[in-house]
PLY file of the C-alpha trace (Angstrom):
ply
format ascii 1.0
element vertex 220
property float x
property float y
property float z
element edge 219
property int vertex1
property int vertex2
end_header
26.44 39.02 -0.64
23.58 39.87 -2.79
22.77 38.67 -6.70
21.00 41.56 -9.15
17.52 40.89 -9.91
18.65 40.59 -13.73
19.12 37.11 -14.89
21.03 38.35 -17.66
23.66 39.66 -14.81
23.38 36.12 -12.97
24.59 34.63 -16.18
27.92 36.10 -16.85
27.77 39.90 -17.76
28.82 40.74 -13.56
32.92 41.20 -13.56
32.61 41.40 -9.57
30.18 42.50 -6.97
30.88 45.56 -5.14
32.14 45.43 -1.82
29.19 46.97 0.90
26.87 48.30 -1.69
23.55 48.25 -0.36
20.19 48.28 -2.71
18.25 51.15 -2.28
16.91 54.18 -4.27
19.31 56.40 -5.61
19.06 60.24 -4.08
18.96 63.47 -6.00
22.77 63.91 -6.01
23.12 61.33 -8.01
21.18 62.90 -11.65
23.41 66.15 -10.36
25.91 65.11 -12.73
26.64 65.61 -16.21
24.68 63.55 -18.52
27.88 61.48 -19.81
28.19 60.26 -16.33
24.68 59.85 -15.34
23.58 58.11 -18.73
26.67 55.46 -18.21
26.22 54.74 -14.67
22.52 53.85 -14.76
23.33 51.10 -17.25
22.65 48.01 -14.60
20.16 50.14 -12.05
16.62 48.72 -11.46
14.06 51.13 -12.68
11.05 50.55 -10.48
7.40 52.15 -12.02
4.75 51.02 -9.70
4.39 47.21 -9.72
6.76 46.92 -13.12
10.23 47.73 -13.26
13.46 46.05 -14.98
17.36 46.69 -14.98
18.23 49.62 -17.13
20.44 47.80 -20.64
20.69 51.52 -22.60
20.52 54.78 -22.63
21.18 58.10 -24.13
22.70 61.07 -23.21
21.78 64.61 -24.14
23.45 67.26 -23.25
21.90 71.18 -23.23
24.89 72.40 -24.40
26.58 72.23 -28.11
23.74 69.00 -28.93
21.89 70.01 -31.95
19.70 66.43 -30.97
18.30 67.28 -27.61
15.41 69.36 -27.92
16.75 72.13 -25.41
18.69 73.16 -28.88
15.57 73.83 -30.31
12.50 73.96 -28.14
12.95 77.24 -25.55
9.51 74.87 -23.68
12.14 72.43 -22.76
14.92 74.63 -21.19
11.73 75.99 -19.37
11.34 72.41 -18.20
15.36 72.58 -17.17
14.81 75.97 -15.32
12.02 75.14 -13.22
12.50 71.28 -12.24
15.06 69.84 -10.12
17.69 66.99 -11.24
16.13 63.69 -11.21
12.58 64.99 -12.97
10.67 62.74 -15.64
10.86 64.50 -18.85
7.95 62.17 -20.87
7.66 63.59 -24.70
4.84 62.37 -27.23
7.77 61.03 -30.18
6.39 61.66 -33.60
2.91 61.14 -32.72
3.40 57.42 -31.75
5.63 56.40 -28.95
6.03 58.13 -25.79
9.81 58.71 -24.52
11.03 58.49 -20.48
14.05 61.10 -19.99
15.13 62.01 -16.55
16.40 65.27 -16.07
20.17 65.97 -15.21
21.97 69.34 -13.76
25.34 69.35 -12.80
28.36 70.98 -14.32
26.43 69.95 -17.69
22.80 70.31 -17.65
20.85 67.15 -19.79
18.68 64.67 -20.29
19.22 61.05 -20.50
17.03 58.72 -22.66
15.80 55.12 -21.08
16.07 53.38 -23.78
15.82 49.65 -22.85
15.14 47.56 -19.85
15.87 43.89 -18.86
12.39 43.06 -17.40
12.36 41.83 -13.33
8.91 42.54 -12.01
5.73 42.92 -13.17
6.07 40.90 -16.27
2.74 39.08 -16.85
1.42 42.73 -16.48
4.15 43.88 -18.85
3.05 41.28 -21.55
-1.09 41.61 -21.30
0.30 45.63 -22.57
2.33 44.94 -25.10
0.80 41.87 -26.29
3.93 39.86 -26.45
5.18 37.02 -24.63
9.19 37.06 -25.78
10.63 38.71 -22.63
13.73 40.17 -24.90
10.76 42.33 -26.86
8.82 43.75 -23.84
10.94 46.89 -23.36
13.64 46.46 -26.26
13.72 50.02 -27.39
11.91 53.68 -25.47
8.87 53.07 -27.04
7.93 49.98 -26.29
9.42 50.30 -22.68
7.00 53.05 -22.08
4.16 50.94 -23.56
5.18 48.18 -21.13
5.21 50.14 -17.95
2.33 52.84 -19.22
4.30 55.55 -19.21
2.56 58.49 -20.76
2.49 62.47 -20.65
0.46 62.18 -17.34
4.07 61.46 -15.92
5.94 64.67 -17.25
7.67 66.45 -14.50
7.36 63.72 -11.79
10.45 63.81 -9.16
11.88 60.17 -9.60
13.65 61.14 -6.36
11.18 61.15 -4.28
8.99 57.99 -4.47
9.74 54.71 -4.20
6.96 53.46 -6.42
8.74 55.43 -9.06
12.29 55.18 -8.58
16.01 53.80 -10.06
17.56 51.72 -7.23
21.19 51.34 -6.99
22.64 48.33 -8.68
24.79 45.99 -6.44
27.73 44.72 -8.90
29.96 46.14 -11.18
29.04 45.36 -15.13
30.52 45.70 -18.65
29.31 49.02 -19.84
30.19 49.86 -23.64
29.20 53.50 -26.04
28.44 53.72 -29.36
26.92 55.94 -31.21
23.44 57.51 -30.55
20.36 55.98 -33.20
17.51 57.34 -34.41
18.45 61.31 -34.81
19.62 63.20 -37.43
21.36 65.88 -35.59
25.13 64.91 -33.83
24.20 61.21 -34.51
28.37 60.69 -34.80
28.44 61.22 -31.23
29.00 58.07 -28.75
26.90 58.92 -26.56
24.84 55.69 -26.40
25.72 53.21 -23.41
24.59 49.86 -23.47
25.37 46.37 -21.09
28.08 44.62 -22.38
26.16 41.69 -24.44
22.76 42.56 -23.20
19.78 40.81 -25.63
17.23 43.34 -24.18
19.37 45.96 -26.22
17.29 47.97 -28.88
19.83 47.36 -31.52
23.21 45.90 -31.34
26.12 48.12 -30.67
28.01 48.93 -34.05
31.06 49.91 -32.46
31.83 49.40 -28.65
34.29 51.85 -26.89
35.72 51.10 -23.12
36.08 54.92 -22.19
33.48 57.28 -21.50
33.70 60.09 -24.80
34.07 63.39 -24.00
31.52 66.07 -24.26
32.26 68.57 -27.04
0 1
1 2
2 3
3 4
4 5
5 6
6 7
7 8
8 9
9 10
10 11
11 12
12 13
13 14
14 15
15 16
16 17
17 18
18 19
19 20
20 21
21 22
22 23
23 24
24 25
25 26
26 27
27 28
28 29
29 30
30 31
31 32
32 33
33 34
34 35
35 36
36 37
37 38
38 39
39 40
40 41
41 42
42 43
43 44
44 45
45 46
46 47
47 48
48 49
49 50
50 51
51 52
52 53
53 54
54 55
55 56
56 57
57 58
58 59
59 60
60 61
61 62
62 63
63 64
64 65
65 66
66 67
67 68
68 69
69 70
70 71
71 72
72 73
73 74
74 75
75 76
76 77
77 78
78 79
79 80
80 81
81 82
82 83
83 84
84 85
85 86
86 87
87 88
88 89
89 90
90 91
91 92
92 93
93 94
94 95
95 96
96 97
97 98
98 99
99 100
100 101
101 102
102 103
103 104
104 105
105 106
106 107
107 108
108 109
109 110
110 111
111 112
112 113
113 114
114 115
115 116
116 117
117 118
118 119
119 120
120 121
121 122
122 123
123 124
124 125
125 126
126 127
127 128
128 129
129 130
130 131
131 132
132 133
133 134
134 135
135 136
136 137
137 138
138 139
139 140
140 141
141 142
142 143
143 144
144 145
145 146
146 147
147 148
148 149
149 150
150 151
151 152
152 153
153 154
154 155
155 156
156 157
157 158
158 159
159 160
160 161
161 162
162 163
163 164
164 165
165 166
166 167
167 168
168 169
169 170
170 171
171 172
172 173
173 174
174 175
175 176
176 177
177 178
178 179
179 180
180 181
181 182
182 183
183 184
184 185
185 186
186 187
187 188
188 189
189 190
190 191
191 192
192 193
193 194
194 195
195 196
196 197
197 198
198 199
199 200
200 201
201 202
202 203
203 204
204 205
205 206
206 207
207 208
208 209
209 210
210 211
211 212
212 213
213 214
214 215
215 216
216 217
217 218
218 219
């Protein structure tokens, strides 16, 4: 029986380990899923990016369809991007001149992106801190920008297969956790919608969840 490398998991959030599930990366078949699904179940997956990494706490989804916020709506570059890279790609956008932004790519039935948004830190951390210049663990990669800061994420990574390195990789996550939606933050466009997933309690969480929901929403 194996523990997740989160603390945070160690200390409560873990309803009940899953029976025979064995750590390891997670294959292409996996981001060949809608984004609904995908963005939910990496909530509690270990994001590994070289000698950094940390437990994925929230995320986004995006879907290429009907979602006046993901840039597919508006930018015919990005369904480029969709039509020549396969499930499981980086998609790494400059955000408003300041922050860079780690998306992986999704095709299934629904074709997508979903946002990292926040990370429990579990390796790397000293390294982590010297690049944000911050010692409070819960503020290393509390929010996309400062998660790409902390693992020097920047356009240089656009287009990389996640899917086929395990330097730069999500790794299954070995027990079952809380998972709750809310409503996406910081867009204008379809903001009502809940597709925001977060760990149930999580501190690493960019903002608090306003208003948790137990089912996975619906796309439109």
């Amino acid at each position: 029986m194996r523990n997740h490398p989160s603390a945070l998991l160690q200390t409560g959030k873990v309803n009940q380990l899953a029976a025979g599930m064995e750590r390891g990366e997670m294959g292409r078949d996996f981001f060949q899923r809608d984004p609904l699904s995908c963005a939910r179940d990496l909530i509690g997956c270990e994001l590994i990016w070289n000698s950094c990494g940390g437990v994925i706490v929230e995320t986004e989804a995006y879907n290429a369809i009907g979602d006046e916020a993901c840039h597919c709506f508006v930018r015919p570059s990005v369904r480029a991007f969709v039509e020549r890279n396969h499930a499981g790609a980086a998609y790494v956008y400059f955000n408003y001149g300041v922050h860079w932004m780690l998306n992986v790519l999704v095709k299934g039935r629904e074709n997508g992106f979903v946002l990292i948004r926040a990370l429990e830190p579990t390796r790397g951390i000293a390294l982590m801190r010297k690049r944000r210049g911050v010692i409070d663990a819960r503020q290393l990669c509390s929010g996309p920008g400062k998660l790409t800061q902390a693992l020097a994420i920047t356009g240089r990574h656009d287009e990389m297969d996640l899917c086929s390195n395990e330097n730069y990789c999500f790794r299954k996550p070995v027990a079952s956790i809380d998972v709750v939606a809310d409503e996406r933050i910081g867009i204008r466009r379809s903001a009502h919608l809940p597709w925001r997933f977060t760990l149930s309690d999580s501190v690493h969480v960019s903002r608090k969840v306003r208003s948790a929901r137990a089912q996975l929403p619906a796309a439109p």
